[in-house]
N, C-alpha and C positions, 0 to 999 in steps of 0.2 A: 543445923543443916550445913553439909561442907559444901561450899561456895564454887569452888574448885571445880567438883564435878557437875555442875549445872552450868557447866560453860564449854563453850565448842572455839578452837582454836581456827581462825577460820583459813583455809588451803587459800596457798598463792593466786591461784589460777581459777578455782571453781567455788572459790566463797564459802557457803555453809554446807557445800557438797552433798544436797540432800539427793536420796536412791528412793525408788519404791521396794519394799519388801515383798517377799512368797514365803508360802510355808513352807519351811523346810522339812514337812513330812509327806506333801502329797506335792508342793512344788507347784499348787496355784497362788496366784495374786491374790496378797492377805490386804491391803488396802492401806497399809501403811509407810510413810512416810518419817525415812529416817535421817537425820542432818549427820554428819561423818567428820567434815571440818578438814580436818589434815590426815586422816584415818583413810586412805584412799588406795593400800597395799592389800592385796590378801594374799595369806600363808597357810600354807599346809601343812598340817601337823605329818610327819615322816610316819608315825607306827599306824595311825588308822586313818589317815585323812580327813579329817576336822580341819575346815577353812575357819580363820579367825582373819578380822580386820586389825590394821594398826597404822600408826605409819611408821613403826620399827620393828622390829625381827622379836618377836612377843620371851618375854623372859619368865611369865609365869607360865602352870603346867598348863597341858591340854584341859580341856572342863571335861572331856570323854574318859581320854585315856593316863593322864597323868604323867605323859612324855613330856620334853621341853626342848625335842629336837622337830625345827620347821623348815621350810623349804620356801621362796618367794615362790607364789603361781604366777600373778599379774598383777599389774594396775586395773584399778577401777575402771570402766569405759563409761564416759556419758551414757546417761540411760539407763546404764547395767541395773540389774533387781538384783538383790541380795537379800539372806535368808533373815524371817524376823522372826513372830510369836507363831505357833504351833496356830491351822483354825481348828474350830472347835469338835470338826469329824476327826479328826491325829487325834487332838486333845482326849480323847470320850474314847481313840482304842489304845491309845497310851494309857489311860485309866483300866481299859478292861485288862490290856498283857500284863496290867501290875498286879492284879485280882487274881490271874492265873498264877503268876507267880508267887502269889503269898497261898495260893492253893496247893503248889508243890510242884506247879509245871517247872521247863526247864529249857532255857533259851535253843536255837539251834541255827547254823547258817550253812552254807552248801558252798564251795567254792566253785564247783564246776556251772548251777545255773545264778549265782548270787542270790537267791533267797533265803531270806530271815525269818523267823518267826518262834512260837513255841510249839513246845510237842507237852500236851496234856495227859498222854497213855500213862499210868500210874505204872505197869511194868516195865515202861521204858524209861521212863523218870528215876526209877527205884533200882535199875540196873546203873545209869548213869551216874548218879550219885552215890553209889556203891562203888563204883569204879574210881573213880574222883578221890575218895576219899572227903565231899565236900558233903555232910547231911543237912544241912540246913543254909538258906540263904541264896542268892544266884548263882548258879550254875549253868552249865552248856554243852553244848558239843560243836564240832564240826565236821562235815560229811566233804568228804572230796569227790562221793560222786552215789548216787545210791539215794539224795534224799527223798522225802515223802512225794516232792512235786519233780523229782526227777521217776523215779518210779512210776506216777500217774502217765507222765508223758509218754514213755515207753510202752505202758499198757494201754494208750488212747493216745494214739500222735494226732489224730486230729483235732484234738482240743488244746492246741498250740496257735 
């Protein structure tokens, strides 16, 4: 066992700088308690926005995107919650969108309402990936304006 990482250097000022955690799928209070030490910066990944903790300017890649260009957001603030383990409702639809996916769906996200998700329609999967050039594996789209739930809202704005 490396000795090394089962130790927490501990910050000048706040000790073992322990944070409460949230999901960082649904962004409630997952109940844990994380010790940080001198990890007390967070950066933003520049290409998709991935917050990572350090307390230096991170040199390996994104865990997302595989960038290695970040940006300082802030310091820690007493108190502050930061993102921990997925609970177990993320957890159970991050399993089903992987189901879908190995089904043949096909990511998709909207720039104009920021919604994610997949589109399961087999003729719009089979045109996409036709398009792409990509037949196997994830793949995607992106709608600037026009998606599924931009559509709904136009034909039923009160269900906004």
């Amino acid at each position: 066992m490396d000795e090394e990482k089962n130790t927490i250097t501990l910050h000048p000022v706040h000790g073992a700088n322990g944070h409460l955690g949230y999901c960082p799928g649904c962004e409630q209070p997952s109940g844990e308690l994380m010790f940080l030490g001198i990890a007390n910066t967070v950066f933003v990944c520049e290409q998709c926005g991935t917050k990572l903790l350090s307390e230096e300017m991170p040199k390996e890649e994104c865990p997302t995107c595989g960038s290695t260009q970040y940006r300082v957001d802030h310091e820690l603030g007493t108190g502050e919650t930061i993102p921990g383990s997925l609970c177990k409702t993320c957890r159970e639809k991050l399993e089903h969108e992987e189901k879908l996916l190995k089904e043949g769906g096909i990511y998709f996200r909207c720039l104009t309402c920021n919604q994610k998700g997949i589109i399961t329609d087999k003729e719009v999967c089979d045109k996409v990936r036709e398009k792409s050039g990509i037949t196997e594996g994830p793949v995607g789209v992106e709608f600037e304006e026009d998606c599924p739930f931009c559509i709904q809202r136009k034909q039923d704005p009160e269900s906004n």
